[in-house]
N, C-alpha and C positions, 0 to 999 in steps of 0.2 A: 694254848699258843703253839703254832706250828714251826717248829723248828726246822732250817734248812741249811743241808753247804752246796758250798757254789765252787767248782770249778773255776781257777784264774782265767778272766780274759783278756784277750788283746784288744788292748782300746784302739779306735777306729780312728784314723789320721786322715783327712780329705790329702790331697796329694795338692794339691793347690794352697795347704796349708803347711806346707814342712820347713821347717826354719833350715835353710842350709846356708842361711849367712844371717853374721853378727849384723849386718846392716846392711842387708837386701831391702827390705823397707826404708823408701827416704824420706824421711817424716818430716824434714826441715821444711819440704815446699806447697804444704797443705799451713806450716805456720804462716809462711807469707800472701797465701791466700787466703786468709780468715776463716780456715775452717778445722775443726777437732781434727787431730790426727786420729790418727788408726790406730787400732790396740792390736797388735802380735799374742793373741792373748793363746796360744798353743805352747807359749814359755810362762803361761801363768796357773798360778795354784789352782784358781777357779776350775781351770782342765784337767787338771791332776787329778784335783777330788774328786768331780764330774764323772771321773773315768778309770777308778778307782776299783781294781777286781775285789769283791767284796769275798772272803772266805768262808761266813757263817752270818746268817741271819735269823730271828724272830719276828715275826708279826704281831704285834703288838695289836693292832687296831684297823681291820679293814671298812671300816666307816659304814658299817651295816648295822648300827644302830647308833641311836644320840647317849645311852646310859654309858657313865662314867666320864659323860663329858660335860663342864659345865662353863658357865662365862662368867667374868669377873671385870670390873672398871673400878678399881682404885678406890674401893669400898662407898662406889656411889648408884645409883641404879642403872641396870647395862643398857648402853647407847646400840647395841648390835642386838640380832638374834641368831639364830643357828636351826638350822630344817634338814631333814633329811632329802636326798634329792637324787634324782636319775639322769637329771639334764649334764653332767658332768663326770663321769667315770672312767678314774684310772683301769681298776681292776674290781671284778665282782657285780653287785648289784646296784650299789649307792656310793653318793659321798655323801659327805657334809658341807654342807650350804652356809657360807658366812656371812652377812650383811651389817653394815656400818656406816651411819653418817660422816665425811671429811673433817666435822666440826663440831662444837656446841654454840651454842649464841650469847655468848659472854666474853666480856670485853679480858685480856690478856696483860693489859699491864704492861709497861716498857720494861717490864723485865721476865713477864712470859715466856714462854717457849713454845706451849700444842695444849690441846687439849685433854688430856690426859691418853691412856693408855688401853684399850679394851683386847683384851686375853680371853682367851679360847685353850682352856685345856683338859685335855685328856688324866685323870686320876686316876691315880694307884696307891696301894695301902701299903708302903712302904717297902719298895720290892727290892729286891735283890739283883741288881743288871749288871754287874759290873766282870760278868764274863766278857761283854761287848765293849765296844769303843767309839762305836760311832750309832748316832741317831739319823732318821731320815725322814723324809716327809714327801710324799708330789701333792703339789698344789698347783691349780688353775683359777689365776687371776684374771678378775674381769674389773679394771679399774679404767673405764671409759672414759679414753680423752688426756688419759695420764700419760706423760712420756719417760716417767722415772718412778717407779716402784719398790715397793721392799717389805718383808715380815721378817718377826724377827723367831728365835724359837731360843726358849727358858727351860734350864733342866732343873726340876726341884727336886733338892736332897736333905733331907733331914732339918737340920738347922743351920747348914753350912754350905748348901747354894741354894742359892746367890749368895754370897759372900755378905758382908756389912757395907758392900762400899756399891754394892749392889755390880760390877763390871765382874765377877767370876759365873759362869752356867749360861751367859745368855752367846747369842749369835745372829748378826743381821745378812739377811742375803737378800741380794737384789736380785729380782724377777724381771722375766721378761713376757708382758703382757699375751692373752687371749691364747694361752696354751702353756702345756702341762710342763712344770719346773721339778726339780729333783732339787731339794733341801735339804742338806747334811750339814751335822757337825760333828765332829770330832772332840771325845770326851776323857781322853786318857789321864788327861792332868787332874779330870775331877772326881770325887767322891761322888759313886752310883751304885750304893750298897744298900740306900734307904729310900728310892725314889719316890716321893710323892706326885709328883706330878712333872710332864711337858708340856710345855704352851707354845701355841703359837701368837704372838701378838701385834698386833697392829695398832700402830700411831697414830690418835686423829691430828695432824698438821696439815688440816686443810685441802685445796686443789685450787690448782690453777684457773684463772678465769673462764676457759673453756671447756673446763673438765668437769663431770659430775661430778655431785657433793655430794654422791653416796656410793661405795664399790661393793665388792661381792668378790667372794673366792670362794674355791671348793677346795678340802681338803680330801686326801685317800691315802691309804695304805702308811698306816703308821709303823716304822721295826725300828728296829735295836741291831747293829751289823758289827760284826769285825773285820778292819782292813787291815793294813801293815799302817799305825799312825804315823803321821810325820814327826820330827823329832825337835822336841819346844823347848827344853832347856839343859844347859850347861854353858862351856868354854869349847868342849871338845867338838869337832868337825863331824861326829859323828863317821859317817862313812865316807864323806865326800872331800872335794879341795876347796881350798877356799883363797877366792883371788877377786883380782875386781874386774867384774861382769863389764865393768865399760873399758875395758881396757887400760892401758900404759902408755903416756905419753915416751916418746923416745927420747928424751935426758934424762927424764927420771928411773930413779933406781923400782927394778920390777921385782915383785918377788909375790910367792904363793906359799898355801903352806897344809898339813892338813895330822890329824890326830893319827895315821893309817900308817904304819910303819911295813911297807913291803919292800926293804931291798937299800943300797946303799947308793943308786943311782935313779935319777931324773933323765926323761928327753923333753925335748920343745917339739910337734911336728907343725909343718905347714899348714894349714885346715884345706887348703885348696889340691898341693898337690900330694899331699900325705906324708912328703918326704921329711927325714927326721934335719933340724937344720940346728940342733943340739944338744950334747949329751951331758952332764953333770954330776958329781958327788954332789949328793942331798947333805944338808948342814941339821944338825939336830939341836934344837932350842928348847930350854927351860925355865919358866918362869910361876909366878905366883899363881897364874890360873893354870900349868899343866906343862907338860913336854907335848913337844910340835916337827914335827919331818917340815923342813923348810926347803924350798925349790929357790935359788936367786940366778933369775936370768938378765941381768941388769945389762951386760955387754950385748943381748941380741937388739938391735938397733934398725935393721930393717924392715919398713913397715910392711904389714900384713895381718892375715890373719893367722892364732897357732891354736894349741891343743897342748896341754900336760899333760904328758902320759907316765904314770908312777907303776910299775908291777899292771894289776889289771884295776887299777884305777884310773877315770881319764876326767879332766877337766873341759867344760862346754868350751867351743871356739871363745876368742877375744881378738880384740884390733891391739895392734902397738900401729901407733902416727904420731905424727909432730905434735894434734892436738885432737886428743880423743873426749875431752870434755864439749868441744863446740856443738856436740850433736847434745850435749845432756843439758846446756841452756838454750837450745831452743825448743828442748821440751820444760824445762822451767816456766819459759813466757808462751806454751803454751797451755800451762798448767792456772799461770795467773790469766791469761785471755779468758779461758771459759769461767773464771770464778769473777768475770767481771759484772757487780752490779749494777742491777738497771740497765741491763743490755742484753738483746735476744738473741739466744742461742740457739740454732735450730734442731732440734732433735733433742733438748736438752729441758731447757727452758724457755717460755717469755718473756720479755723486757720483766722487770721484777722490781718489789719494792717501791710501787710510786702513791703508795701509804704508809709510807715512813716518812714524816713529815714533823719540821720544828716548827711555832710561832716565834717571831726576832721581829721586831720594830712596826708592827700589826701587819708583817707578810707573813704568810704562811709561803715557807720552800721545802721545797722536796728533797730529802737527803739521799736517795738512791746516786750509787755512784762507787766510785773505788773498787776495789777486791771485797769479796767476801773470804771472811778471817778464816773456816774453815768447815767443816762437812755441816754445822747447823747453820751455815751462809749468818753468823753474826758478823760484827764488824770491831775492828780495832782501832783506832787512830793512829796510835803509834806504828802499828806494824803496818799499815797501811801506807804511812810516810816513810820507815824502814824501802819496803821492796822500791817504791819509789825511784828513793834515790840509790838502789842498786841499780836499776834501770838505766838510769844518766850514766851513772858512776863508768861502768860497763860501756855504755854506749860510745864514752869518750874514748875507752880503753880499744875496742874492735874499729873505731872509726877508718884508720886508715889500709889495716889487713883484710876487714871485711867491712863495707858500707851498707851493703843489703841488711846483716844482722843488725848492722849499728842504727839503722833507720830503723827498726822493728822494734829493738830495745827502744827508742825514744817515743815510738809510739805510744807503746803500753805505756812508759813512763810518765806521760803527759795524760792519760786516762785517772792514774790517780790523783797528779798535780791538780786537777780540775777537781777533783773533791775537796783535796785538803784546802783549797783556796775558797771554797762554798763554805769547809765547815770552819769561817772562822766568826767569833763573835766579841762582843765586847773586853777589851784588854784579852788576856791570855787564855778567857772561857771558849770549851770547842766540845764537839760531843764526842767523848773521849769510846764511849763503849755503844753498842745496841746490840740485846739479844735479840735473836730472829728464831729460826729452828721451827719455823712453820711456812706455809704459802698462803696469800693474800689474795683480797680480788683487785686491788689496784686502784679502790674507787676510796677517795678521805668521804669520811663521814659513817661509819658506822663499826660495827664493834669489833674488826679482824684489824683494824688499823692501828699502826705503832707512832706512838705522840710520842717523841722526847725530846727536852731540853736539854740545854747546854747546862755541865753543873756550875755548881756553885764554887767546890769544890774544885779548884785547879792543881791538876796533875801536871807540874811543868816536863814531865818527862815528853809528854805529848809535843809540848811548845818547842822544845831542843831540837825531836827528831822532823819536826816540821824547817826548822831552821839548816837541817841537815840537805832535806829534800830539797830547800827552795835554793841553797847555793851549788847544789849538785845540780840543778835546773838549768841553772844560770849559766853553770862552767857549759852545759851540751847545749843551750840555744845560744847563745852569744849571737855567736853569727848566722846560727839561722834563723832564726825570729826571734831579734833582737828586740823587739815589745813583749813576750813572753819573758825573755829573759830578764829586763827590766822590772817585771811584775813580781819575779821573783828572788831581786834581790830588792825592792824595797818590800817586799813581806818578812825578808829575811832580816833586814835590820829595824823593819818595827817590833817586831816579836825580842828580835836580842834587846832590844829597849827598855823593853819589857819587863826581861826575865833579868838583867846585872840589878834590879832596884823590888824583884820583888823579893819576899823574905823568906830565907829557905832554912831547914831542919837538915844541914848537908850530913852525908853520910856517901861510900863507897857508891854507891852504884848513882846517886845526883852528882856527884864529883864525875864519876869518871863519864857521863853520856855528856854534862857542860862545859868539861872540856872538850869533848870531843867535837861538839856542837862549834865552839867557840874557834878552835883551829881549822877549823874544815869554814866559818866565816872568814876567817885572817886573811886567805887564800886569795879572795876577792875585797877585802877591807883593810888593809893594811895602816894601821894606827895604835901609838906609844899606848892609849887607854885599854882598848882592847890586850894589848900585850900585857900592860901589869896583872890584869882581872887574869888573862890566862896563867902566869905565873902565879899567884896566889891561889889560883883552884887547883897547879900543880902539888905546889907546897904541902896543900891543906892533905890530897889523896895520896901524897907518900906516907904522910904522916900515920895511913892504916895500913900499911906494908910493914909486915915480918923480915927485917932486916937482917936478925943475927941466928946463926940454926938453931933449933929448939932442941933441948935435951929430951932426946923424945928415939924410941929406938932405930929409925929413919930422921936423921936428923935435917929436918926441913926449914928452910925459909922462903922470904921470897912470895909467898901466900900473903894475900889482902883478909883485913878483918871486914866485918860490913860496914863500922864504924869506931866509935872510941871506946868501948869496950872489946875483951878479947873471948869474950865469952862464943862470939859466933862470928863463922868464918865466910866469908864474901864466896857467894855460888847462889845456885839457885835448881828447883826442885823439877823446875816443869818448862814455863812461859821464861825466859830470860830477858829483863829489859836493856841490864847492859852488858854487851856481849863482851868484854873483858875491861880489868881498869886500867890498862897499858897501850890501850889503841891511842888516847890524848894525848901518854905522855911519850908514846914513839913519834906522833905526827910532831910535837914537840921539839924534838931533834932533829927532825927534819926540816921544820921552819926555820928553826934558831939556831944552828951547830955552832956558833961563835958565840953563844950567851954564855954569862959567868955559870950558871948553872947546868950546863948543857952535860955535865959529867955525873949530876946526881939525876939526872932524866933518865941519861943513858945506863947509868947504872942498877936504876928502877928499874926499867924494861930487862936489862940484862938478868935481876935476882928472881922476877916471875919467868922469864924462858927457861932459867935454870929446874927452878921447882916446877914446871912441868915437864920439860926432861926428865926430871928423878921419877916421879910416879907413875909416867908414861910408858915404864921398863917393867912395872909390875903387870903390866897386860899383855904383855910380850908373846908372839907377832903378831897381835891387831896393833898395840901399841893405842886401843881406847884410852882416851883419858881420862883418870877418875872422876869421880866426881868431887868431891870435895873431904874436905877435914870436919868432924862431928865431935863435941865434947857433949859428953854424958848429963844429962839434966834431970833426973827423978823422973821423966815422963815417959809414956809409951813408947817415944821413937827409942830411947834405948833399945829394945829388943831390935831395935833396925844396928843401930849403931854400933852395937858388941858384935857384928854378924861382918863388918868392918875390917880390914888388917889394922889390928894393937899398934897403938904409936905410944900410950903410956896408959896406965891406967886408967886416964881419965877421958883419953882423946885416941880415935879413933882414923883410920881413910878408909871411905868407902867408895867402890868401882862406880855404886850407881848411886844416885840420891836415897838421901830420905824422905820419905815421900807417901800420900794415902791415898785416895781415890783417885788422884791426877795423875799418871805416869805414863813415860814414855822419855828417851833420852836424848830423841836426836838434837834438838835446838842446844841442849845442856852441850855435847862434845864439838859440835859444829861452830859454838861461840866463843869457845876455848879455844878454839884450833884457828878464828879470826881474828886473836890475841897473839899468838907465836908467829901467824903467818906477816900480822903486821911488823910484828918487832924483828923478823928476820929480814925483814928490809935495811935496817939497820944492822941486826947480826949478821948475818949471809952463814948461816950455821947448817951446812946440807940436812945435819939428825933436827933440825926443829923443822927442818919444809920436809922431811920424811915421815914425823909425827902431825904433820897438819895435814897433812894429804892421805894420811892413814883412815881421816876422820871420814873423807870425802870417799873413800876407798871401802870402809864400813859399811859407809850409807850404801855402797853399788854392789855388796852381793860378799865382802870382805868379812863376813862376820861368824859367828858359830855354826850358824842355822844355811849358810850357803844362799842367803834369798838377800836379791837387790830389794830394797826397801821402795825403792822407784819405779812407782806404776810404768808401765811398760818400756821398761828399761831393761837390760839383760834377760835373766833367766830367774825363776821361781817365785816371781813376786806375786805378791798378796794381793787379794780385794782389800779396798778401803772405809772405814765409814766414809760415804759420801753420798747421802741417801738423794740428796735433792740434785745432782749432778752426774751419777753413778761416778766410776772409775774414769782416770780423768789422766792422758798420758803427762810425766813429769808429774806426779802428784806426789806428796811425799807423806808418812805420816809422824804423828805428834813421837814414834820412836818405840823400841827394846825395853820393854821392862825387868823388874823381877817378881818372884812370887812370892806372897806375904809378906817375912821378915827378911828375909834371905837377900844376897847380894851375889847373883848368878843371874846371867841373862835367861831369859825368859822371854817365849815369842810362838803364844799357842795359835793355834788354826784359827780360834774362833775374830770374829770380826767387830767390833766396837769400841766406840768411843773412851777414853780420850786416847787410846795406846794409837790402835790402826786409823784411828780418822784425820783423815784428808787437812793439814796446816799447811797455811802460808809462811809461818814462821820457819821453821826448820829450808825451805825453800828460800827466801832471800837472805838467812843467812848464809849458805849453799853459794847463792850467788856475791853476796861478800867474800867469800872464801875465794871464789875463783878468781876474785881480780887481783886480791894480793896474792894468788901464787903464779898469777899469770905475770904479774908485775918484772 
C-alpha cells in the first residue's frame, strides 16, 4: 500500500460564490413563486469536507483488480454484479463496474420499505487503520433518468461496527449523476483497529416512472486519509463562538458565548463597515456542563449586520432586526412545499404516490397527498394535521404585518387540509400511518403498489389533532372562503362527537392533546357542555402533576407523571405526540380567567414553568432543556440513567433521553419550549421566553458544535438524510444525539437516519414556537 503526505491546500472559492452577506440571497421570492430555493451551500459542510486539505493518505484499492472484493444481499442471492472495466476511470487502468436492478418483483406489504440492500465491499483481515480518520471513495454514477441519487459507505470493525442498532460505521452521500463524485467519511468517533471490511452500498428502492430499473456505477481509488476531523462531541465550543446563525431580534436579550478564554473584553463590529460599534467585559459563566466566556450585547439595538471579535477569535456575520425569524419560516413552508405528496417537483421528483391507494365503500381512492413525514417520504396523520394547523395558526398571526406570507401560509395549509379531509372514514377510523421509503411506477395493479386500510384500531390522538387543524382552518378561511371554513368546522364538531363518548384509557399525554383539542374548539363553539368536559379533563391532568418538591437533592416539582403511577415520568424519547401538558390548561386561563378554578389552572402552568426554569440552569448558556426525570428499573437503560445528574438514589435528570436506535433531540426540546412559551403568555416571565427562544437559538447554530441544524440556514450545516429529495432548504433534522450510554451531545459527520434525516416534526413544532413568542 503506497503511502503518501500531501501538502495543505487552499480550497478553490468561485468568486461568484463568496458569502459576504448573511442575506444576500433572498430566498423568500422563489417561495412565492413555487419554486426550490437555492442552497448557499459554500456555508455548508458538504464543502468543507469536499475541500478538505487531506495531510496523509493510503491507497488502499486502486480498482485494478476484482480480488478482495466481493457482493453480498442480506444473505439472499446477489441481485447485482461487478466487472472490471475501462469505460470509467478515475486514476490508473480500471475500475470497478457495478450493476443492479431498482427492484425485486415481490409484493412489499404496507409496511415495506425497498427491497433489500446490495453491498459491494472491499475486504480486509482485520487491519489496523486507525492511524487515519477519514475514508474515501470516487465513484461515477450512471443512474439514468434519476434526479436524486445516493450510496451509502459501511466501515466494518471487529464486532463493534456497526454498532447493534445498526446507525454507527455507515454514511449516506448524495451523488450527482454522470460524473465522478468524491465520497468521504469521517471516522474519528470509531473503532478502526480491526477493519474487516468497507462497503459501498446501494438500496434497491425502486425508480421513477421514467427512469431505468437498472443503474451502474464505477468505483476507483479506494484510501484511508487523515484531515483535521471536525469536532462531534462534547459541551465545550471547541475553538469557536457560539451564537445564533439567524440572528437577534432587537427586543430580545442577545448573547453569545464560547469555551476559548482570550482576554477580559469583547467587541461587536459592523460586517459592513468594519467599524467597532462595541466594546464589553466578557462575563464568565459556570454550569453543570462547563465554564463559558459569555459575550451579552443586549443593549446593541440597531439593525444591521456584526461580527464578535474575542482575542483572535471571530464569529461569522449575523442580522439584529425587528424580526430575524421571518426569513427562517419561509424557509420552513418551503421545506414543507417540496415534501408535498402527489405533487411534481421539478428537478426533484414526479407527482408521487398515485399507488398508494385504500378500498372504502367499493371505491378505490388514492391517498397521495399531504407532506411527506420525512427523508423515507412515509406519512403521519397526526403530524400531518399538526404543520397544518400551524399553517392557519401563523397565517392569522402575519395576516395584517404581512399578507404576501400570510396568503402562502394558507396555501400550503390547505394542501394538507385537503388530505386530512380525504382521509376520513367510518366513525373516528383514518389511516393513521404509511411506510413508504421506496419509489413506485404510479400504475395500481401490481406488485410496487402500497394497499392500506384504515385501522381498526383507533388512535384518537389522530382524531384531536385533526380537530385542532379543522378549527385552525376555520379561524383563517372565515371570510375568505367561507364554504371551506364551513367544511371545517362541521368536520371539527363531528369528530368532537365522536371522541367525548368514545372510551379512553386517559393518561398524561390523551389528557393534555384533549384538552387542547377541546379549547382551541371552545374558540368557535361556545357551550356550558363542552366547558364542563373541559374542566374535568383539567381536573383529571392535574391530578399527574408533582405538586409538592421532592426530597430529592434538586428538589423538583412541578414535573407530570405519564399517568397514575409515579414510576414514569411524562416526556418522551424521540417522536413527541404531546408537546407539553400545560399548553390546555394555559389556553384554560385564557378562556375562563373568571372561573372558580382559574387559580388552580394558573397555578398548574405556574409549578411546570418553574421546574423547567430550575433544570434549564444546568445547561447553562445554551440553557437546553433536559430531557426528562428517569427512575431506575433493573433494565438496560439504567446504564443510560446513572450517566444522568443524581437526584437520589433511585431517580435520576438526564440532558438527553433515554433512548436506542431512535435518537435525535430536536422535537423533544423544541416541545418543551411550546410549553413555557405558551404559559408565558400568562406569566410574561422574560427568563422563560429567554429559555424558549434558547431552544429556537440551538436549532440555528447555538449549540457545541457551532453548526445550524437548518439546511441552508446560517453557517455549517449538515447534509441530511433525504435521499429521495436531496437537501432541502428549511429542512430540519430528527436532532443531537449522544453516544452509547453517555449523556453528552453528540453530532458526528457521518449522515443517516434517524439522527440527520430530514423531519417534519421538529419543523412545525418550530413553527409552533414562533407564534407564541411572536405573540
Amino acid at each position: 500500500m503506497k503511502r503518501t503526505f500531501c501538502l495543505p491546500l487552499l480550497a478553490l472559492i468561485l468568486t461568484a460564490c463568496t458569502n459576504t452577506s448573511v442575506q444576500e440571497i433572498k430566498y423568500g421570492s422563489w417561495l412565492y413563486d413555487h419554486k426550490a430555493m437555492p442552497m448557499d451551500t459554500v456555508n455548508s459542510l458538504r464543502y468543507k469536507w469536499d475541500n478538505k486539505p487531506v495531510q496523509e493518505f493510503i491507497l488502499l484499492d486502486g480498482a485494478e483488480s476484482l480480488e478482495n472484493w466481493e457482493m453480498t444481499f442480506e444473505g439472499q442471492e446477489n441481485a447485482g454484479r461487478i466487472s472490471l472495466s475501462d469505460e470509467k476511470v478515475f486514476e490508473g487502468s480500471s475500475s470497478i463496474k457495478f450493476e443492479c436492478p431498482t427492484k425485486q418483483p415481490r409484493n412489499l406489504g404496507p409496511d415495506g420499505r425497498y427491497w433489500g440492500r446490495q453491498n459491494l465491499t472491499r475486504v480486509f483481515d482485520d487491519e489496523d487503520f486507525s492511524a487515519y480518520n477519514r475514508i474515501s471513495f470516487h465513484v461515477f454514477p450512471e443512474f439514468r433518468g434519476f434526479r436524486k441519487l445516493y450510496l451509502t459507505i459501511v466501515l466494518q470493525n471487529d464486532e463493534n461496527v456497526p454498532d447493534r442498532y445498526g446507525k454507527e460505521g455507515w454514511h449516506t452521500v448524495m451523488l450527482k449523476n454522470n460524473q465522478w463524485n468524491l465520497m468521504v467519511m469521517e471516522i474519528p468517533h470509531l473503532p478502526h483497529n480491526e477493519v474487516r471490511g468497507i462497503t459501498l452500498s446501494y438500496g434497491l428502492q425502486g425508480n421513477e416512472p421514467d427512469a431505468a430499473d437498472t443503474i451502474r456505477y464505477y468505483v476507483d481509488n479506494l484510501r484511508l486519509e487523515k484531515v483535521e476531523a471536525d469536532y462531534y462531541e462534547g459541551w465545550g465550543t471547541d475553538t469557536e463562538i457560539s451564537f445564533s446563525h439567524s440572528g437577534y431580534n432587537i427586543s430580545d436579550r442577545k448573547t453569545a458565548f464560547t469555551s476559548v478564554n482570550s482576554g477580559g473584553k469583547f467587541s461587536i463590529v459592523n460586517n459592513s463597515t468594519g467599524k467597532k460599534v462595541l466594546e464589553k467585559d466578557v462575563l464568565k459563566q459556570e454550569s453543570n456542563v462547563g465554564a463559558f466566556t459569555v459575550f451579552d450585547f443586549t443593549e446593541l439595538k440597531t439593525p444591521g449586520e456584526y461580527r464578535i471579535v474575542y482575542g483572535n477569535t471571530e464569529s461569522k456575520p449575523f442580522s439584529i432586526d425587528k424580526d430575524v425569524w421571518y426569513p427562517v419560516l419561509e424557509k420552513l413552508t418551503n421545506q414543507y412545499y417540496l415534501q408535498r405528496c402527489g405533487y411534481e417537483q421539478p428537478g426533484i421528483h414526479q407527482i408521487c404516490h398515485q399507488d398508494w391507494y385504500t378500498v372504502h365503500g367499493g371505491d378505490t381512492i388514492i391517498m397521495a397527498g399531504g407532506w411527506h413525514d420525512a427523508g423515507d417520504v412515509s406519512q403521519s396523520y397526526w403530524q400531518t394535521a399538526s404543520a397544518t394547523a400551524a399553517f392557519f395558526r401563523l397565517a392569522r398571526q402575519y395576516q395584517k404585518k404581512n399578507s404576501k406570507l400570510s396568503n402562502r401560509l394558507i396555501e400550503e395549509g390547505l394542501w394538507g387540509l385537503e388530505w386530512l379531509h380525504k382521509n376520513r372514514f367510518d366513525g373516528l377510523r383514518v389511516i393513521g400511518w404509511t411506510t413508504m421509503d421506496s419509489y413506485t411506477d404510479n400504475v395500481i395493479g401490481n406488485f410496487d403498489d402500497k394497499h392500506v386500510q384504515p385501522g381498526e384500531r383507533i388512535s384518537t390522538n389522530d382524531n384531536y389533532y385533526s380537530v385542532i387543524a379543522d378549527v385552525e382552518a376555520f379561524l383563517a378561511l372565515e371570510k375568505k372562503d367561507p364554504s371551506a371554513a364551513a367544511k371545517s368546522l362541521k368536520y371539527a364538531l363531528e369528530y368532537w362527537d365522536l371522541l367525548r363518548v368514545h372510551q379512553q384509557n386517559w393518561n398524561t399525554e390523551r389528557l393534555a392533546i384533549a384538552l387542547l383539542a377541546g379549547t382551541k374548539l371552545y374558540n368557535i363553539d361556545e357551550n356550558e357542555d363542552l366547558l364542563g368536559l373541559l374542566v374535568s379533563y383539567a381536573d383529571s391532568l392535574m391530578a399527574f402533576q408533582q405538586k409538592e418538591p421532592m426530597n430529592w437533592d434538586i428538589e423538583l416539582c412541578g414535573f407530570f407523571y405519564m399517568g397514575r403511577g409515579k414510576d414514569r415520568f411524562f416526556g418522551y424519547n424521540h417522536s413527541c405526540n404531546a408537546a407539553s401538558p400545560v399548553l390546555g390548561l394555559a389556553e384554560m386561563c385564557r378562556l375562563f380567567p373568571r372561573h372558580e378554578k382559574y387559580n388552580e389552572w394558573y397555578r398548574s402552568v405556574e409549578l411546570y414553568a418553574g421546574y423547567i426554569k430550575t433544570i434549564a440552569q444546568l445547561t447553562a448558556p445554551y440553557y437546553m432543556i433536559p430531557a426528562n426525570i428517569y427512575k431506575l428499573n433493573g433494565t438496560e437503560d439504567d446504564r443510560q440513567i446513572i450517566n444522568g445528574i443524581r437526584l437520589d438514589e433511585n431517580h435520576y435528570l438526564r440532558m438527553f433521553p433515554v433512548w436506542q436506535a431512535f435518537r435525535g433531540n430536536s422535537s423533544v426540546i423544541l416541545s418543551q419550549a411550546n410549553g413555557i412559551a405558551s404559559a408565558n403568555r400568562l406569566l410574561k416571565d422574560p427568563q422563560l421566553r429567554e429559555i424558549a427562544l434558547s431552544q429556537m437559538e440551538w436549532m440555528q447554530g447555538k449549540n457545541p458544535f457551532s453548526q445550524s441544524l437548518m439546511y441552508g440556514e446560517g453557517y455549517n450545516f449538515s447534509p441530511q438524510y433525504a435521499v429521495f429529495t436531496d437537501d432541502i432548504v428549511g429542512g430540519l433534522p430528527v436532532g443531537i444525539l449522544t453516544r452509547d450510554d453517555l449523556d453528552i451531545p453528540y453530532w458526528k459527520m457521518p449522515v443517516l437516519h434517524n439522527y440527520k434525516e430530514l423531519w417534519g416534526q421538529p419543523a412545525f413544532r418550530m413553527m409552533e414556537l414562533m407564534y407564541y413568542l411572536n405573540e
